[in-house]
VEXBASE-450887 format. One record per residue (C-alpha): y, x, z. Coordinates in nm, 2 decimals, padded with zeros to 4 digits. Layout:
# residues N
((Y, X, Z))
...
//
This chain:
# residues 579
((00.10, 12.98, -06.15))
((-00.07, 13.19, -06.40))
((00.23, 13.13, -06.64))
((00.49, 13.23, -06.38))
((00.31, 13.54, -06.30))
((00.26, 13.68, -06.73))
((00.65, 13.57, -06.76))
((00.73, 13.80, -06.42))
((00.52, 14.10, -06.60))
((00.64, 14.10, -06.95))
((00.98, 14.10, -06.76))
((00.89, 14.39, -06.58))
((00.71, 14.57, -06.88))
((01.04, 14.51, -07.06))
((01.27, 14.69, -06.78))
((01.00, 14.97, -06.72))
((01.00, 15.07, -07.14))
((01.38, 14.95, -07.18))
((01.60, 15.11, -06.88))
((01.78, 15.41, -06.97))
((01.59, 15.45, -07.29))
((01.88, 15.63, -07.47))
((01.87, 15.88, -07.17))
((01.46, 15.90, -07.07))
((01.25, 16.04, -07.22))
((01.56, 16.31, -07.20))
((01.61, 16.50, -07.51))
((01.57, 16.40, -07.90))
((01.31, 16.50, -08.10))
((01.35, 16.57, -08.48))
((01.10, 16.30, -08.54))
((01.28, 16.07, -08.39))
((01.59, 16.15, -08.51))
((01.43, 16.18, -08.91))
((01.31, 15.81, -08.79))
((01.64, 15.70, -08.73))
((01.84, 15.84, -09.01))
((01.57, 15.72, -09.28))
((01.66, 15.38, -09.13))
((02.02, 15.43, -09.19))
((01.97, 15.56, -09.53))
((01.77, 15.26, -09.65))
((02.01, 15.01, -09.48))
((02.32, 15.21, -09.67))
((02.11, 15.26, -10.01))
((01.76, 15.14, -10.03))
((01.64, 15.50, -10.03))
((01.51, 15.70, -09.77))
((01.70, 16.06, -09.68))
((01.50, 16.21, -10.00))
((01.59, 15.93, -10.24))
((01.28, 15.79, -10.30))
((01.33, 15.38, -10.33))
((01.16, 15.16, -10.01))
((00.91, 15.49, -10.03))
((00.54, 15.41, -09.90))
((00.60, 15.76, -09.70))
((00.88, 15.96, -09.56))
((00.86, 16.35, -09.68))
((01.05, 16.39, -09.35))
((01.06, 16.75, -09.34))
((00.76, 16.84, -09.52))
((00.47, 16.62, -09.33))
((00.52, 16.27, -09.49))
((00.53, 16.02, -09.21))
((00.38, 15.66, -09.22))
((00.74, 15.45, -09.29))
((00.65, 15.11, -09.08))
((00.87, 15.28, -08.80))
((01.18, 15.33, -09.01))
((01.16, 15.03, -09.16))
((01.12, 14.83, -08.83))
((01.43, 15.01, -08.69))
((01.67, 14.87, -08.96))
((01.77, 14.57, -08.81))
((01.79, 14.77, -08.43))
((02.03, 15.02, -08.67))
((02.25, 14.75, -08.83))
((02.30, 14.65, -08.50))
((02.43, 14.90, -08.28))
((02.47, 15.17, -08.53))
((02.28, 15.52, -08.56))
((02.19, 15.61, -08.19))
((01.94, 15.65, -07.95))
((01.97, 15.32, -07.80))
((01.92, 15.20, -08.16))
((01.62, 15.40, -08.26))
((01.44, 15.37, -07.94))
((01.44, 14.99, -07.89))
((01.23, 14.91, -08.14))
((00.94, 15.08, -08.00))
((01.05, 14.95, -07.64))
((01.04, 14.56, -07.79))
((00.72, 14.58, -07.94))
((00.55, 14.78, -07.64))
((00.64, 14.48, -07.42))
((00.54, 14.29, -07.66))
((00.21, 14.42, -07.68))
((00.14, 14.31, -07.29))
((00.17, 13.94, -07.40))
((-00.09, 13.97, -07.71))
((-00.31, 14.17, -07.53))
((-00.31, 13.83, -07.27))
((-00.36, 13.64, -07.54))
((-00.65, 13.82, -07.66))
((-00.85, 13.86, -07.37))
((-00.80, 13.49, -07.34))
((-00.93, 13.44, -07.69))
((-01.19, 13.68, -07.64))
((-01.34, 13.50, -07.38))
((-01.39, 13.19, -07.59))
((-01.68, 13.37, -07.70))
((-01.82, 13.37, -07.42))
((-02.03, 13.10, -07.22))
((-01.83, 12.84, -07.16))
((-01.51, 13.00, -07.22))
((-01.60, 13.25, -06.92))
((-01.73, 13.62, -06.88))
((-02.04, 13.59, -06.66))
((-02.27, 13.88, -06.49))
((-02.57, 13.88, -06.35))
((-02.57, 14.06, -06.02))
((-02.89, 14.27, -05.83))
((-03.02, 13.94, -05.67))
((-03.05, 13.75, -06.04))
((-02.74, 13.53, -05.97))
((-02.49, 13.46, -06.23))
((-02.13, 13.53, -06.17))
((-01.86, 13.39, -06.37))
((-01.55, 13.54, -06.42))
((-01.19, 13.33, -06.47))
((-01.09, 13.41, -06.79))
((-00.73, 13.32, -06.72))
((-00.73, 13.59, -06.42))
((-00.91, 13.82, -06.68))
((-00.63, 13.81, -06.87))
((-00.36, 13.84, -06.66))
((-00.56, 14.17, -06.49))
((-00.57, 14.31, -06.84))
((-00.23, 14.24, -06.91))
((-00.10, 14.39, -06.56))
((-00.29, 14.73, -06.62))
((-00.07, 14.75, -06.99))
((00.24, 14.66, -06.87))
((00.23, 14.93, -06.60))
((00.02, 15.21, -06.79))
((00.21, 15.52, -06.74))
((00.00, 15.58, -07.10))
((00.16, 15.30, -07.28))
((00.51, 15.29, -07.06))
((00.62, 15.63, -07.19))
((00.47, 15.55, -07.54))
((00.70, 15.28, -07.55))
((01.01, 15.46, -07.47))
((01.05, 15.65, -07.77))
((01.07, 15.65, -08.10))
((00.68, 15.75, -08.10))
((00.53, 15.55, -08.42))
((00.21, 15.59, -08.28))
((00.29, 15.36, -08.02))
((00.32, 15.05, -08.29))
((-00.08, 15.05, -08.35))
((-00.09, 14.96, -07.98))
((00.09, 14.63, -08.09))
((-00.05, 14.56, -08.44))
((-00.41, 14.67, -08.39))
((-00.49, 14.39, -08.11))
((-00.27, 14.14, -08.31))
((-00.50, 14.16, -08.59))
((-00.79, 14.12, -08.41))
((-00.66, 13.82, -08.20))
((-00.60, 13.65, -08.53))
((-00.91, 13.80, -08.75))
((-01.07, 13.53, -08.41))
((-00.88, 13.25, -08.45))
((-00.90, 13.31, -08.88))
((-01.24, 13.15, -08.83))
((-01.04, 12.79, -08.71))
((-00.81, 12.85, -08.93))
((-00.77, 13.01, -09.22))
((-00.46, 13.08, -09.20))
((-00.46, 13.33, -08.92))
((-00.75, 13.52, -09.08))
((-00.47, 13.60, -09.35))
((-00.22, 13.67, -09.14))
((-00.44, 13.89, -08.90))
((-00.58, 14.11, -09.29))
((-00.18, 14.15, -09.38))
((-00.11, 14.26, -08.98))
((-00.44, 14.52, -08.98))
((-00.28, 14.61, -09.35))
((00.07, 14.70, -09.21))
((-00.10, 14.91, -08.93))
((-00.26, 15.17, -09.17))
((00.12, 15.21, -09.22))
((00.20, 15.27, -08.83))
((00.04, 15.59, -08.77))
((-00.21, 15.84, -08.92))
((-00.48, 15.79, -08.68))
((-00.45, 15.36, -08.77))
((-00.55, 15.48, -09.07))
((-00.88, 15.59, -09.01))
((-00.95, 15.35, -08.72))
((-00.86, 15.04, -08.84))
((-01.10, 15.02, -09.17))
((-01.36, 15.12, -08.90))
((-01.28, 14.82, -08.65))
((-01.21, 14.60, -08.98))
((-01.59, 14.70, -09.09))
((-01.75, 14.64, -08.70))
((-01.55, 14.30, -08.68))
((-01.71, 14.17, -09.02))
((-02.01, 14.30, -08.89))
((-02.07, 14.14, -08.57))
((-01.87, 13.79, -08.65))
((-02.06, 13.78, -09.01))
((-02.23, 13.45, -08.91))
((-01.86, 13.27, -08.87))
((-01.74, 13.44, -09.16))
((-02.02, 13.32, -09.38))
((-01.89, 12.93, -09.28))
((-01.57, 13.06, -09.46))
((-01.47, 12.97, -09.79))
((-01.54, 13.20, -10.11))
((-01.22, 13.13, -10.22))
((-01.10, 13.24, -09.82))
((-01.33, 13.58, -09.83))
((-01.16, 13.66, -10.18))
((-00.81, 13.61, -10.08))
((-00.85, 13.78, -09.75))
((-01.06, 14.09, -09.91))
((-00.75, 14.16, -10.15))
((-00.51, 14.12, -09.91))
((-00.67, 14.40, -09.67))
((-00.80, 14.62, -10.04))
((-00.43, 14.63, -10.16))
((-00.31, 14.80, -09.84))
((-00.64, 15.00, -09.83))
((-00.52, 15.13, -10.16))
((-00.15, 15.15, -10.16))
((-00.26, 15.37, -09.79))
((-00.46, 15.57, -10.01))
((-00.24, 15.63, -10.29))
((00.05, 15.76, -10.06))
((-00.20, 16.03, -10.01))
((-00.12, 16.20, -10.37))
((00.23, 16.15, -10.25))
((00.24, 16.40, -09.99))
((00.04, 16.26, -09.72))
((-00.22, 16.42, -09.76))
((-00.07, 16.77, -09.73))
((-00.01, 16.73, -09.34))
((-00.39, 16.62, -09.26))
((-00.52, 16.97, -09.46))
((-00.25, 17.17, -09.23))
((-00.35, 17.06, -08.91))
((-00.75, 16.93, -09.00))
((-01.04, 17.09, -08.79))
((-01.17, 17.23, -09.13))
((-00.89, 17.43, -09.15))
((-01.00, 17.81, -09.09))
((-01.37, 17.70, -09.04))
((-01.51, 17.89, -09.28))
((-01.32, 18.24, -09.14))
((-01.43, 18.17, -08.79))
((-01.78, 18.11, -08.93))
((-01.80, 18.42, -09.11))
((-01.67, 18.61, -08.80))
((-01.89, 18.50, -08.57))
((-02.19, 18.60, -08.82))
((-02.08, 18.95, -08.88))
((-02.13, 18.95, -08.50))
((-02.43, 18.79, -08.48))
((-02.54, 19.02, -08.75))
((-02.44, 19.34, -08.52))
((-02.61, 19.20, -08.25))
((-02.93, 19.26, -08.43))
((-02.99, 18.90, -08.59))
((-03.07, 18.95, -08.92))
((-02.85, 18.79, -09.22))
((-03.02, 18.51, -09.28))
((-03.04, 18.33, -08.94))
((-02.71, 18.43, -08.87))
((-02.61, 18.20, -09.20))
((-02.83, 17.91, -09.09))
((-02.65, 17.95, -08.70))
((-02.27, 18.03, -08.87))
((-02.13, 17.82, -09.11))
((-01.82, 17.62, -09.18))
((-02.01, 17.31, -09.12))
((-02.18, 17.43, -08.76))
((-01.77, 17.53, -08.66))
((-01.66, 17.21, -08.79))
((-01.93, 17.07, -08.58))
((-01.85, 17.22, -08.26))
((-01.47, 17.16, -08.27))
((-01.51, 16.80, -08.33))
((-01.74, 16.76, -08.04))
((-01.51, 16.96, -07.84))
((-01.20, 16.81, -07.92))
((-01.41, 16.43, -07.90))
((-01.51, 16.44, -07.56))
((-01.19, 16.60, -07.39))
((-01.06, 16.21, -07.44))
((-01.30, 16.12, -07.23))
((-01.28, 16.35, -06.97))
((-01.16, 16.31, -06.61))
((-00.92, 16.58, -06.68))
((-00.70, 16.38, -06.99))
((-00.75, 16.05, -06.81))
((-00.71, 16.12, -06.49))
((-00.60, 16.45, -06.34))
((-00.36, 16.63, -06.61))
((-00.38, 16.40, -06.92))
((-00.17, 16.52, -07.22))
((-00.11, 16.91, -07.24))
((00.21, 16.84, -07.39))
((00.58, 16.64, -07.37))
((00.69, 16.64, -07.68))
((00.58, 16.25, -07.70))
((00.77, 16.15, -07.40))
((00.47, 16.22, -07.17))
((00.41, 16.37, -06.85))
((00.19, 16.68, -06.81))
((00.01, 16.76, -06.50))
((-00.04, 16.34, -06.48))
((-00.36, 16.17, -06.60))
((-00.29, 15.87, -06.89))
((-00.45, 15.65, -06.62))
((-00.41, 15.56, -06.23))
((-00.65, 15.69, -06.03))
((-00.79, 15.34, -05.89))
((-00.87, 15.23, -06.24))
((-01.17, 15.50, -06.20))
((-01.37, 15.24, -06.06))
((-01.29, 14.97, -06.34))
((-01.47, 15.18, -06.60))
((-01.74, 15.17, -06.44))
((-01.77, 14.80, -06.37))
((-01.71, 14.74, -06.77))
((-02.04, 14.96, -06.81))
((-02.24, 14.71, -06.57))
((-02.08, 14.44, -06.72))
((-02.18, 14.56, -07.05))
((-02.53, 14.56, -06.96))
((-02.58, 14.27, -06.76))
((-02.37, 14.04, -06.92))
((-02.55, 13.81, -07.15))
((-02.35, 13.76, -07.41))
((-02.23, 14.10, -07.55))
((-01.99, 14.05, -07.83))
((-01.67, 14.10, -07.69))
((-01.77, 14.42, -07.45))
((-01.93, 14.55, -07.79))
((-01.63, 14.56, -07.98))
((-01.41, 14.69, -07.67))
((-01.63, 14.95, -07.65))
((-01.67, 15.02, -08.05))
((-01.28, 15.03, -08.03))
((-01.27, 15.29, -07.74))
((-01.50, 15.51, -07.90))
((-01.31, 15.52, -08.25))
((-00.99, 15.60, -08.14))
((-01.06, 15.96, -08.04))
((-01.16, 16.01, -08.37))
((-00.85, 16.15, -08.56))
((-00.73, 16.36, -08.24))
((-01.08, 16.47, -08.28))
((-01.02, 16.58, -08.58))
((-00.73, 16.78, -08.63))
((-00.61, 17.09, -08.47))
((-00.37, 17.19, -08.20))
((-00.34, 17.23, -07.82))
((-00.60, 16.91, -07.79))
((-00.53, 16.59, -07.51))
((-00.28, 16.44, -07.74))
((-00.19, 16.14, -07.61))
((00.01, 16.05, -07.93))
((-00.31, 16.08, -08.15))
((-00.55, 15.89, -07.90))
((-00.32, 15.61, -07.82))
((-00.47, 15.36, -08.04))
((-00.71, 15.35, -07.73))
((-00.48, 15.15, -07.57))
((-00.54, 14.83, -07.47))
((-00.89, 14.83, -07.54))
((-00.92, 15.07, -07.23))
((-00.74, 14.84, -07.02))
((-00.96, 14.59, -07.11))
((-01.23, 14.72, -07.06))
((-01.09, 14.80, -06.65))
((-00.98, 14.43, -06.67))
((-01.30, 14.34, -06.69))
((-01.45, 14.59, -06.48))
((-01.23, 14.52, -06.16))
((-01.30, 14.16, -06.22))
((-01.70, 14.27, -06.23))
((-01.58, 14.49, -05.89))
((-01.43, 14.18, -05.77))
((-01.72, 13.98, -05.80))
((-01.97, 14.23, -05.68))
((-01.79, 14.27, -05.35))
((-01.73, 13.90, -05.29))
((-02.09, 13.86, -05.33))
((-02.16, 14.13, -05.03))
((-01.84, 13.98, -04.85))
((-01.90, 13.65, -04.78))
((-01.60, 13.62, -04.54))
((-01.27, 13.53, -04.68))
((-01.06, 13.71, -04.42))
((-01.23, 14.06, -04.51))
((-01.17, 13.94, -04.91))
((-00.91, 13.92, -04.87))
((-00.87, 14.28, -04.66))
((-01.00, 14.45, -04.96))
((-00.79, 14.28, -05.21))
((-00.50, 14.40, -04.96))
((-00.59, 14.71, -04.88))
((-00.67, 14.80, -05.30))
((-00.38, 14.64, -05.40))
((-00.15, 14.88, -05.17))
((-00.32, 15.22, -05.27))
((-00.23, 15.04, -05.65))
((00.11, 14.96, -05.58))
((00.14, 15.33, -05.40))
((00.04, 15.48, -05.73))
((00.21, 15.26, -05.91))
((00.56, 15.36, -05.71))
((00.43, 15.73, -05.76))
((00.44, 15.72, -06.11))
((00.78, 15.58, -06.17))
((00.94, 15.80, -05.90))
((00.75, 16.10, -06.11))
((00.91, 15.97, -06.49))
((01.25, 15.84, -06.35))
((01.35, 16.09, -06.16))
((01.17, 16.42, -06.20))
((01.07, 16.38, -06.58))
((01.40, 16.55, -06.70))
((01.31, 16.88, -06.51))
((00.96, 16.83, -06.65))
((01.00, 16.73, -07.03))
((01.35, 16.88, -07.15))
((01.21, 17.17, -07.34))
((00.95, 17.03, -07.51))
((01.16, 16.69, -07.60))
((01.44, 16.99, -07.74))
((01.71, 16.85, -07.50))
((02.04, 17.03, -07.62))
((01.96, 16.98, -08.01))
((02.11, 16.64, -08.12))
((02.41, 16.69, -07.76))
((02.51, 17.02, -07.95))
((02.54, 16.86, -08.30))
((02.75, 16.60, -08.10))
((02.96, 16.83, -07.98))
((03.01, 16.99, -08.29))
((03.10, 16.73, -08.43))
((03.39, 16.63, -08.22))
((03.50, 16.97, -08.18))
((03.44, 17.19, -08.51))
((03.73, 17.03, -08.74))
((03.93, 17.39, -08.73))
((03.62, 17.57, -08.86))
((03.53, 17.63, -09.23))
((03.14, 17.74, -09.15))
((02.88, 17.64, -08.89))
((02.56, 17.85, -08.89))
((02.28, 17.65, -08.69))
((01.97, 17.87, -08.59))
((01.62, 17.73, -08.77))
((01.47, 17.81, -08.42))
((01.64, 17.47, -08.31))
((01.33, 17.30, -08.51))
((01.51, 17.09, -08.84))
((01.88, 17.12, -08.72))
((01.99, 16.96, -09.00))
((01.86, 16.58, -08.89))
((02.03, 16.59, -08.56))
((02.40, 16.73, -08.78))
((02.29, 16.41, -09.04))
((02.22, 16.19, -08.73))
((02.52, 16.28, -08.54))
((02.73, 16.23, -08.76))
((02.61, 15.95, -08.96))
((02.60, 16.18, -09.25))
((02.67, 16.00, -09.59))
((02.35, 15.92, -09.73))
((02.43, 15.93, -10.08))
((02.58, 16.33, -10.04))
((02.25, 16.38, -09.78))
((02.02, 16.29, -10.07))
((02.16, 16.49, -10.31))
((02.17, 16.79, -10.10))
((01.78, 16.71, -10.02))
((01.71, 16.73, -10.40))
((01.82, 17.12, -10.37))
((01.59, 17.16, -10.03))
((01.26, 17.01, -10.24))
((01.25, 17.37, -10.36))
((01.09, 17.43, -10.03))
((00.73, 17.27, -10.20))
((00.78, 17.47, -10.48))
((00.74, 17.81, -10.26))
((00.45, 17.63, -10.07))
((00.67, 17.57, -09.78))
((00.53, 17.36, -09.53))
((00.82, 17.27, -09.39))
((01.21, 17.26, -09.50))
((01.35, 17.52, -09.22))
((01.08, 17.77, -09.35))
((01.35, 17.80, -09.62))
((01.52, 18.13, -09.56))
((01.85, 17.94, -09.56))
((01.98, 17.59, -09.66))
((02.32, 17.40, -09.66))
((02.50, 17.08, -09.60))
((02.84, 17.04, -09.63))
((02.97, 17.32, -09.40))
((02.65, 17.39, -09.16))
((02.45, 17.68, -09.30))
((02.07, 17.64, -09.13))
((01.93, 17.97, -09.09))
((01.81, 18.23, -08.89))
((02.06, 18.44, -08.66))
((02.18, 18.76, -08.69))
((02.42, 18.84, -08.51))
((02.48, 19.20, -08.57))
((02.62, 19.06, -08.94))
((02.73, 18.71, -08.78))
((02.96, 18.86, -08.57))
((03.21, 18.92, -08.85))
((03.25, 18.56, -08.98))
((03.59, 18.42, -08.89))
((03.67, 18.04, -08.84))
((03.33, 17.95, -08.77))
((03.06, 17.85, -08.48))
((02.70, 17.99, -08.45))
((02.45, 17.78, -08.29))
((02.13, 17.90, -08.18))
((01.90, 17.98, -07.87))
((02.03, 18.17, -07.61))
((01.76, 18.45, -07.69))
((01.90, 18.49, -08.04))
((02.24, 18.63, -07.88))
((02.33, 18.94, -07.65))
((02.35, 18.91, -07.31))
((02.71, 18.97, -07.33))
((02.83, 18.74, -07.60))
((03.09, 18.55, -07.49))
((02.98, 18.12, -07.44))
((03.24, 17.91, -07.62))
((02.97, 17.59, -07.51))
((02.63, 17.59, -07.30))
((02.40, 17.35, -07.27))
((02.10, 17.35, -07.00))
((01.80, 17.19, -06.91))
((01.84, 17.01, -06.56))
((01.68, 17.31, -06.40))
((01.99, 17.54, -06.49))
((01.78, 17.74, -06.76))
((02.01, 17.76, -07.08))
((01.86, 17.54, -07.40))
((02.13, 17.57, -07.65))
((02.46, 17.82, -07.65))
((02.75, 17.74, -07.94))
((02.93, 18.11, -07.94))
((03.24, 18.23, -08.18))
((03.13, 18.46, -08.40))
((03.30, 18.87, -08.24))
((03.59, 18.83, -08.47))
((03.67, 18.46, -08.44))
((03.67, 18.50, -08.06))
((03.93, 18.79, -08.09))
((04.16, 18.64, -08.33))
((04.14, 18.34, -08.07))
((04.16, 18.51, -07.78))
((04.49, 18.66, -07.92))
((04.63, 18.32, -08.04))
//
């Protein structure tokens, strides 16, 4: 029974991150789309879109991306070819995915426990024991249908792949002590994920570090020769992580780190201290960059635990795929957290709550640490699926608590009913909400019109001898390369001419006043001087043009509101218009 019912939800967790992924999350992000082609340039060469050889990180436009995402999406983009459909599924695969290991380690997990089950201890002293099959498929059930990890998975959202490798590792760092094997495996797996995303970079050495600590008892019954092997496998990607950080990776983590400014903000708020009559001094020892660095960790820290991410308005942004104005988890799951915390402490044996909970804590810890509009869904979501865990085992503890008070079956089975349906009814909430009003609600911030303009272009530009493509489009040039499958070989010579962009302390590549390839000029527009070019297109926002300029191609947002105009250029149009 339990069988038929993980094979019916990895089914469903594989049509809810699958259907329509090349048209939801609508729009294409440059991220996704630099994802894609650095696939397709390593398939066609070996080198990413900048030339470097199987690189250890993609320069992207300027903020060096982990490359485990690209390099998963070759086969996908062998396959079917550059698309969406392509770039997407990936992430989709291993997101389903990720609802069968996280099965498999709760079952594992559980081993741990007395007699293979989680037990509690309830007010009157008496031991309750919890299935650990049922635990599992609770656990399971709460990923596959997370609106957190759905919309994760529907993208080409790299963070997403931690959610997968993270609880891998750890499933097989617990069986390594059987066999030695896995331990292997599970140090190479924990290795690739400080490749996945930035925030598996800090978090995993720091789960890595708690795991040793609290299993060192098994792991002293290992082998030296075991411990030696295993310790260079996980130091060699510790290192090679490391070293990509001289390579460029580093130079995104200073833009956006909480240290970032600290010192100015310090120093303002002592001058002010200062005229407030607090002499100079104690306005030192109460103002410093150390105090503001303080204070916006802590800040930014506990807004990932706050009712308002989790459950009311969760991220504050779409770009990801997500949905603002809805929490990262279901309302009903409120009561599941705090079951796991009774658990925790009643439970006799504590291992496995203790590193559930270790892992929950971490994760906030790069989001916490970097800068920006905060509740970032994308740099928490190595939280996930400790958290649903943790309500696993909660709603189990909630389970046992109430049978315990309930000692008839028919009203059991009442509640089970009754919560199951308020479940279900947010359940059905949330996919109405992402299917069918998510395109009015994500668009703008996933830049729908970017990569359907370049298409157009594409088809529909052969007569014209220049195409000037507005900056304000955010890296127009990966959706022209994506579109249209650009030659990688011409794409990386052109990017050897747009490198000049570090030499002026650019951050990023469309911070170049202008930049070419092959007939698309990427700059700003100005159409007071644009309007006298002849055989060509401008592309741009709609702001960029006069309210009179006449449309040769609009494309809008779902809600009617224009998000990217292609015009003729004054000239063109008239020498057109006379034709």
């Amino acid at each position: 029974m339990n069988r038929t019912i993980l094979i019916f939800m990895v089914v469903v967790a594989f049509i809810l991150r699958v259907l329509a992924i090349d048209v939801l999350p609508v729009g294409f992000t440059p991220d996704e789309a630099s994802f894609g082609y650095d696939a397709y340039s390593i398939l066609q060469t070996g080198k990413d879109q900048w030339g470097h050889t199987l690189p250890l990180t993609l320069e992207s436009f300027g903020d060096f991306k982990p490359p485990l995402y690209a390099y998963l999406t070759i086969p996908s983009v062998a396959l079917f070819g550059l698309s969406k459909f392509a770039v997407r599924l990936p992430n989709a695969l291993f997101g389903t995915a990720a609802v069968y290991i996280t099965y498999l380690l709760v079952k594992e997990l559980s081993l741990l426990m007395v007699n293979g089950q989680w037990s509690i201890i309830n007010k009157k002293n008496k031991i309750l024991t919890i299935n650990h099959e049922s635990l599992a498929i609770i656990a399971s059930l709460l990923l596959a249908i997370s609106p957190w990890h759905m919309m994760m998975s529907r993208g080409a959202f790299e963070a997403n792949l931690t959610t997968f490798l993270l609880p891998l590792g750890i499933l097989w760092f617990l069986k390594g002590f059987k066999n030695k094997r896995f331990l292997l495996a599970s140090l190479f797996i924990l290795g690739l994920n400080l490749f996945s995303y930035h925030s598996a970079r800090l978090v995993t050495p720091l789960i890595f570090i708690f795991l040793i600590f609290i299993f060192r008892k098994d792991l002293k019954k290992l082998s030296l020769k075991t411990k030696i092997i295993s310790a260079a496998i996980f130091t060699t990607f510790t290192l090679l992580a490391g070293y990509t950080l001289f390579l460029g990776g580093a130079t995104r983590a200073k833009d956006i780190s909480i240290f970032s400014g600290s010192l100015q903000e310090a120093s303002e708020q002592r001058i002010i201290s200062i005229y407030g009559g607090l002499d100079t001094g104690t306005a030192r020892l109460l103002h410093n960059k150390y105090q503001v660095t303080l204070q916006r960790f802590f800040s930014n820290y506990l807004q990932y635990f706050s009712a308002n991410f989790l459950f009311v308005d969760g991220p504050s942004e779409a770009t990801y795929g997500m949905l603002p104005g809805r929490g990262v988890l279901y309302w009903f799951e409120l009561p599941f957290i705090f079951g796991f915390l009774y658990a925790l402490f009643s439970s006799k044996k504590k291992k496995p709550l203790l590193l559930i909970l270790f892992w929950i804590l971490v994760a906030p810890i790069p989001a916490a640490l970097t800068t920006g509009k905060g509740y970032a869904a994308n740099r928490s979501a190595i939280m996930m699926p400790a958290i649903q865990m943790a309500s696993a085992i909660g709603a189990y503890t909630i389970w046992m608590w109430v049978s315990s008070l309930l000692r008839s079956k028919k009203l059991l089975k009442i509640f089970l009913f009754g919560y199951s349906f308020v479940g279900l009814l947010f359940f059905i909430y949330f996919v109405e909400d992402y299917f069918l009003l998510s395109p009015y609600k994500s668009a703008k911030d996933m830049l729908y019109g970017n990569l359907e303009s370049a298409y157009w272009l594409k088809d529909n530009s052969l007569d014209k001898t220049e195409i000037v493509m507005s900056t304000k489009l955010s890296e127009p040039h990966i959706y022209v390369a994506f579109a249209n499958s650009w030659d990688p070989k011409d794409y990386q010579k052109k990017t050897r001419e747009w490198s000049v962009y570090k030499k002026r302390n650019l951050l990023f590549i469309d911070q170049l006043p202008e930049y070419k390839l092959g007939k698309y000029t990427f700059r700003g527009i100005n159409y007071s001087v644009d309007q006298g070019l002849t055989e060509a297109f401008l592309v741009g926002k709609p702001e960029e043009f006069p309210s009179d300029t006449l449309v040769t191609q609009q494309f809008n947002y779902l809600t009617g509101e224009p998000a990217v105009v292609i015009v003729r250029p004054r000239k063109d149009a008239y020498a057109y218009n006379n034709y």
